[in-house]
N, C-alpha and C positions, 0 to 999 in steps of 0.2 A: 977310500977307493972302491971297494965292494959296492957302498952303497949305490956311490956316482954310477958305477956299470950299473946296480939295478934299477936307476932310475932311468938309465939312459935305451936299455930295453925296454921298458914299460912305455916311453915316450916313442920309441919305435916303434914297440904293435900297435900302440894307440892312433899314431898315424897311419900306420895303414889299416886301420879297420876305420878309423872317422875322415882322413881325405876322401876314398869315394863314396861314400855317403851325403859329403857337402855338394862335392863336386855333383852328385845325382840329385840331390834336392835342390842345388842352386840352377841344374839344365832344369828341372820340371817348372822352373818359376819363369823360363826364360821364354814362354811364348809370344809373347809379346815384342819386337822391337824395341819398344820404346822404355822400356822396363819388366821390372820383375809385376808376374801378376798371377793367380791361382788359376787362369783359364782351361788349365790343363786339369788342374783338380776337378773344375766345375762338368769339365767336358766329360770327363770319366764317369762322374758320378751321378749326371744324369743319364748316363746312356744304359738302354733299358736291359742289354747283356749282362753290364755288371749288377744291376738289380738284381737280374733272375739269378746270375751263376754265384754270388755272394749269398742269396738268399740260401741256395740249393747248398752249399758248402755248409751254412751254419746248421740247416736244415741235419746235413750228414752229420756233423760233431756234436749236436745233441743227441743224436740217436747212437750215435758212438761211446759217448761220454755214459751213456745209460745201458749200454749193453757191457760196458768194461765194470763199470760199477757191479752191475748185477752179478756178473760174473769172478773177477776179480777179489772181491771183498768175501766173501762166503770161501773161497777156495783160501784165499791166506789166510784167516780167522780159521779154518777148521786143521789146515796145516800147524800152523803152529800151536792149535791146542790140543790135536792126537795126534799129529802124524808128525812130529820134528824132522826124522830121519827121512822124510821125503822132502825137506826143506832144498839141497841141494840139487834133487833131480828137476823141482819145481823151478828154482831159480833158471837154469840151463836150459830148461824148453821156454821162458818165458823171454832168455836171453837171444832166442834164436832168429827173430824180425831183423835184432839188430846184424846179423853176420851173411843173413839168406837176403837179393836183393828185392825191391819189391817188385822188380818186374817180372821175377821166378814164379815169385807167388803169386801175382797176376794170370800169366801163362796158364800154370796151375789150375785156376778158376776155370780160365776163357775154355781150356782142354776138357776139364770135369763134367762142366754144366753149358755146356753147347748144343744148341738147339736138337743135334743127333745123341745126345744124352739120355740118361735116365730122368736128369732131372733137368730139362732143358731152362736156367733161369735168366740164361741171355737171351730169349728169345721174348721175353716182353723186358716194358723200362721198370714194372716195379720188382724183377727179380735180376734184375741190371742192380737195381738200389740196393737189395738186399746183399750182392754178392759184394759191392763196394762197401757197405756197411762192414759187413764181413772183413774184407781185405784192411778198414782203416781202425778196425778194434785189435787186427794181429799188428799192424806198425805199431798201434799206440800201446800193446801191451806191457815190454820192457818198463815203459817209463809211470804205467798207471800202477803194474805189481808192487816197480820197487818204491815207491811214494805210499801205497797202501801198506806192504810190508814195514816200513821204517818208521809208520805212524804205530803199529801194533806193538813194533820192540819197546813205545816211550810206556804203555799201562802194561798191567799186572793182566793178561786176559784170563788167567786160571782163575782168579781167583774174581775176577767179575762177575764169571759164566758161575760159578757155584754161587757166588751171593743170589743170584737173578735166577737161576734154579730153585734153592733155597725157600724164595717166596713162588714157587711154581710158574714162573715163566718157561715159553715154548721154547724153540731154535730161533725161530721168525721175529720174535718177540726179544731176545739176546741181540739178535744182530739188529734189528731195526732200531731198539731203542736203548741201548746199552753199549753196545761197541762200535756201532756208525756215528753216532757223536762226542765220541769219544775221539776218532782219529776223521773227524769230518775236515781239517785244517789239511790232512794230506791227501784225504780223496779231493779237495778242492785245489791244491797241487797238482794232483796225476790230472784234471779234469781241465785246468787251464793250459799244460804239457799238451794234452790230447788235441784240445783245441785251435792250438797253432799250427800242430801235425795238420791237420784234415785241412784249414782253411788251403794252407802251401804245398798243398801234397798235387802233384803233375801226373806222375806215373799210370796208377790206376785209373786214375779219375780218366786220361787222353784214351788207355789201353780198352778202358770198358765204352767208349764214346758216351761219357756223360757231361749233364753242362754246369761244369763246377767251376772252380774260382781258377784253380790253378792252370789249367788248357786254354781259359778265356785272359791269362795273364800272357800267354805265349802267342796267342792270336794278334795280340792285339798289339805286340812287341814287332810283327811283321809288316804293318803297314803305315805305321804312326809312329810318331818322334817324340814329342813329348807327353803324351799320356800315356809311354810304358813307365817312365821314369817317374809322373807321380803314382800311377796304382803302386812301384815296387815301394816310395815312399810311404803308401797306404798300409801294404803289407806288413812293411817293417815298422811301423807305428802299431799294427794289431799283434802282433807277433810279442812286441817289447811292452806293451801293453800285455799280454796276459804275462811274461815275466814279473811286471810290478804287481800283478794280483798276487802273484805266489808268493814273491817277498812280503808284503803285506798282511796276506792269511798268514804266514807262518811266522811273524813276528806278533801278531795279536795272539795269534796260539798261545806264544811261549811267553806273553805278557799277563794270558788271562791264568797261564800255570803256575807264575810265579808270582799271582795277588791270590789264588787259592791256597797257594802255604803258607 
């Protein structure tokens, strides 16, 4: 009897997360009268907006992906191998994108660095980019800490950092070639997380007026029928697409960990 109820709840969220899905991918196929046909895919995907605002998204999540790296990875490696007892204040501030919304911290931005500012960086597009860059390194930081933090708990980093000492290696030299490949399976985790962030992120990207993926998803939902419905199928294909990367990195991980014992 237990089991039946848990089956019969899993059959229930299962329907309601994959009915409208079908239901949206089978309207995106439906432009056509006379049958289902990709027109709407084709429509979208050549239209020179989504090029540029797709382009300019991926454009931001590599420059994201690489400032959370930079950052990220150096602060949890040096936390946990002198400073433990800062471990929980660190987790707590890294936790806080997720509880503050992103439009706070937008505001934030637009208030700080306003053209009557000190540092006026809305007042051209390449310190519009940097502030957005900015804004989409604090959403993605929860989730790049704790993928880089959880890859550090699986090795020994004390005793890494003195072997690699040991033969006179620097700091630079520890983390580049020692403990970055060592937990490179969950910076490519936090890296694919980050990615989906920035592509789908609306907030900042409409607040700062840049031409990103996610404002040009809303635009284009206002005057068009079925080529909102295939980009959202688009979205949701790149989205579940870096999901299957993570699964994957992190199953070859843990397969190349258990052929080296």
């Amino acid at each position: 009897m237990t089991r039946a109820l848990a089956w019969a709840a899993f059959l229930l969220g299962a329907l309601y997360f994959v009915l409208p899905l079908v239901g949206m991918a089978e309207f995106s196929l439906s432009m056509r009268r006379e049958g289902y046909s990709l027109d709407a895919y084709a429509s979208v995907l050549a239209e020179a907006e989504f090029q540029r605002t797709f382009a300019f998204s991926v454009a931001m999540a590599l420059v994201t992906i690489a400032t959370g790296v930079l950052v990220v990875v150096p602060t949890a490696f040096w936390v946990r191998l002198r400073m433990p007892e800062l471990r929980p204040v660190i987790e707590f501030v890294t936790l806080l994108p997720l509880v503050i919304p992103a439009i706070v911290i937008v505001f934030g931005y637009i208030r700080l660095y306003n053209t009557g500012s000190w540092l006026p960086l809305t007042g051209t597009a390449a310190g519009t980019n940097l502030l957005l860059a900015m804004g989409y390194t604090v959403l993605a930081l929860p989730y790049m800490y704790r993928a880089v933090d959880t890859g550090l708990r699986t090795i020994d980093v004390a005793t890494l950092t003195e072997a690699a000492q040991s033969l006179g290696a620097g700091w630079g030299t520890i983390l580049g070639r020692v403990i970055l490949p060592n937990v490179l399976g969950a910076v490519l985790s936090g890296a694919f997380l980050t990615f989906a962030i920035v592509i789908g992120e609306f907030t900042m990207a409409a607040l700062l007026d840049r031409p990103a993926f996610g404002p040009f998803m809303q635009r284009l939902g206002q005057d068009r029928a079925y080529e909102p419905s295939a980009l959202a199928v688009i979205a949701f294909a790149i989205t579940w697409g870096c999901m299957g990367l993570i699964a994957l990195v992190t199953r070859t991980q843990r397969h190349l960990r258990t052929g080296a014992r």
